[in-house]
C-alpha positions in Angstrom: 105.3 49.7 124.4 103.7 52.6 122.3 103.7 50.2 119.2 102.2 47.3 121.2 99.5 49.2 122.2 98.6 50.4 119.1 98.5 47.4 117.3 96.7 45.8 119.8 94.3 48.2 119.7 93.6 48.0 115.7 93.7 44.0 116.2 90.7 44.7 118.7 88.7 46.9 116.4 89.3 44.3 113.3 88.9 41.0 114.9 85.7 42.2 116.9 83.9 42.8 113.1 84.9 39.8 112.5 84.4 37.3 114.8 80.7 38.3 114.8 78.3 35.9 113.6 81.0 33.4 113.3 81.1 30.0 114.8 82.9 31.6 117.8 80.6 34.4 118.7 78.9 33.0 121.5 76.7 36.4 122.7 73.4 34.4 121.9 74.0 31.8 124.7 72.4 32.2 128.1 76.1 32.1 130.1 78.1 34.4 127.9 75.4 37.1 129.0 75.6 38.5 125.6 78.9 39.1 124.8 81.2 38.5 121.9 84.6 38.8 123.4 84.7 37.6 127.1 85.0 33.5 126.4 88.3 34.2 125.9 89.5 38.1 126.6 89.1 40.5 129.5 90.0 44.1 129.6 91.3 43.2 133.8 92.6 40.6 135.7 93.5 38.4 132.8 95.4 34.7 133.6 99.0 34.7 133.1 99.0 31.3 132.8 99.9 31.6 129.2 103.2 34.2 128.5 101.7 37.1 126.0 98.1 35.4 126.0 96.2 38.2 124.4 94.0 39.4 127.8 93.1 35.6 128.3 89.8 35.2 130.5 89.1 30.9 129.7 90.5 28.6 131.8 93.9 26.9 130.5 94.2 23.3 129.8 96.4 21.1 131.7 96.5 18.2 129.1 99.3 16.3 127.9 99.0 15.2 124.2 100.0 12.6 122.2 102.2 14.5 119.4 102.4 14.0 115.6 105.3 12.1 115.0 107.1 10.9 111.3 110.5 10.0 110.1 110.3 12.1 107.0 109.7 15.4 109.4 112.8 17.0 110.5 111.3 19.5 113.8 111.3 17.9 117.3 107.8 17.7 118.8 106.6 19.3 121.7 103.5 19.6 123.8 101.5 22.4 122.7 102.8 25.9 123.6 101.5 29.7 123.4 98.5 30.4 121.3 98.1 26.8 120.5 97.1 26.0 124.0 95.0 28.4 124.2 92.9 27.2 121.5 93.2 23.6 123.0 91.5 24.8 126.4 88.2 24.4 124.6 89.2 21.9 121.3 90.8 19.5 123.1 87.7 18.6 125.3 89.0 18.6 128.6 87.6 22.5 129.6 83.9 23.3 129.3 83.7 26.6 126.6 81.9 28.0 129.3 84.7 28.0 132.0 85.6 30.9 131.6 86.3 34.2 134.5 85.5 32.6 137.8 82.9 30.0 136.5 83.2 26.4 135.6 81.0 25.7 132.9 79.4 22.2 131.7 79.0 23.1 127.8 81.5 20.9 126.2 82.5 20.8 122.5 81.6 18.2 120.3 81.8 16.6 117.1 84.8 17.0 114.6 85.9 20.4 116.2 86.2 18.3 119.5 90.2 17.3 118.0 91.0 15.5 121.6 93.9 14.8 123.4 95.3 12.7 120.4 97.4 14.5 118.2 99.0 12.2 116.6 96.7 12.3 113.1 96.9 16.2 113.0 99.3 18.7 111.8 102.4 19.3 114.3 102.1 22.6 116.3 104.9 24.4 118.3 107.0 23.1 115.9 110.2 25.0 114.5 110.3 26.4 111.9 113.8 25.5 111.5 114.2 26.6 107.8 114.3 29.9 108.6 117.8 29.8 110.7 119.4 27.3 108.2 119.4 29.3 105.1 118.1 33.0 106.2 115.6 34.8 103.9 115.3 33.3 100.7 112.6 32.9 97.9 111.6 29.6 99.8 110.4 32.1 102.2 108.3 34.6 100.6 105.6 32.4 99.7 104.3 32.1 103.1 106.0 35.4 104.9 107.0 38.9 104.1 110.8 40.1 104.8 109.5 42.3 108.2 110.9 40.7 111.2 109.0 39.1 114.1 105.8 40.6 113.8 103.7 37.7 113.1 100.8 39.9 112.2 102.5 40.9 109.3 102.5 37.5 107.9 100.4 35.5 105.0 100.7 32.8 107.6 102.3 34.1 111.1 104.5 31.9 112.8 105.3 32.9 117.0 108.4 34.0 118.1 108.7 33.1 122.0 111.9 34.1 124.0 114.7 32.5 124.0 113.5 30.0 120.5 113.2 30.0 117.0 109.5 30.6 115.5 106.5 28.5 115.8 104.1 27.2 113.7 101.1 27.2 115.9 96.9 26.4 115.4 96.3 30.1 114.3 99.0 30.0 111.7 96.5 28.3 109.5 93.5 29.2 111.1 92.2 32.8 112.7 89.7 32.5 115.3 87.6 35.8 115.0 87.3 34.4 111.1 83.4 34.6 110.3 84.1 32.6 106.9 81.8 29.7 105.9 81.8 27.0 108.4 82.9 24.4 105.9 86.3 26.5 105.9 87.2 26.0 109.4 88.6 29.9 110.1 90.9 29.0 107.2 93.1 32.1 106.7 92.6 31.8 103.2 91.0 29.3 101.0 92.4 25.6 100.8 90.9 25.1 97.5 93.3 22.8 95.1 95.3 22.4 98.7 96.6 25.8 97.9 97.3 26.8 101.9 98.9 23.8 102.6 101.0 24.8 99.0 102.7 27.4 100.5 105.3 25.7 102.4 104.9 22.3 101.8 105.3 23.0 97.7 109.1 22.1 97.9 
């Protein structure tokens, strides 16, 4: 409990410096009255809609998506889980960004970071990473992760561990959301230039 704590404490103090001034900080608009962080987090009273949502304050999709499917791709498909829903409550374009707390907002997201319902032209999410339990830690591996466990923190490119399952590659193993990058690189953990994130697993 200790080390949760902790971390989540130095995740606070990092991801606060850096969502500012990015295309998430939303403390200039009239109904966030000012503030960075509470769209998404409070410090109380946070849903439990979603299990080990980081003190989620927005109100939770209830969408059902149509899912990425291929015959060359190995992992089953499933509706969005975790972290990936969480980012869906305001990309999919069913929730107002502004329902959030008690209040039901009207402020919709639009253009291309309105993804929609249809997820069949995107990247799979809470998919398996199915790799991992087939041949252990290898070299395959270590372009993407380091050898330290489950903490997803830890890695170039996290996948999320739920009870009970294999890891996940979710939205935010590609993309951070407190990221205050260029706009052009869509919260990109790191740069995509010469396809060089999508390189490091799909370079087989």
């Amino acid at each position: 409990m200790v080390v949760a704590i902790v971390s989540l404490i130095f995740a606070t103090t990092s991801s606060f410096a850096g969502i500012t001034g990015s295309v998430h900080d939303f403390s200039t608009q009239g109904w966030s009255a000012g503030r960075i962080c509470t769209v998404c987090h409070t410090p109380h009273n946070a849903s439990q809609t979603i299990a080990a949502a980081p003190l989620w304050n927005h109100k939770v999709t209830t969408a059902t998506y149509t899912l990425y499917t291929s015959p060359t791709m190995d992992e089953t498909t499933v509706q969005p889980l975790g972290i990936s829903k969480l980012c869906l409550s305001c990309h999919d374009g069913t929730l107002a960004v502004d329902s959030f707390g008690d209040q039901t907002g009207s402020t919709f997201i639009s253009g291309e970071a309105n993804i929609g319902t249809d997820l069949s032209n995107d990247h799979p999410i809470s998919v398996s990473w199915t790799h991992q339990t087939i041949v252990g830690f290898g070299p395959q591996c270590t372009n993407c992760h380091d050898q330290i466990g489950e903490d997803p923190s830890k890695f170039v490119l996290p996948f999320y561990k739920y009870a009970g399952g294999p890891a996940k590659i979710e939205c935010s193993s590609c993309h951070d959301p407190h990221n205050n990058g260029p706009p052009n690189e869509k919260l990109l953990r790191m740069s995509n230039n010469g396809s060089a994130l999508c390189l490091t697993c799909h370079n087989r």
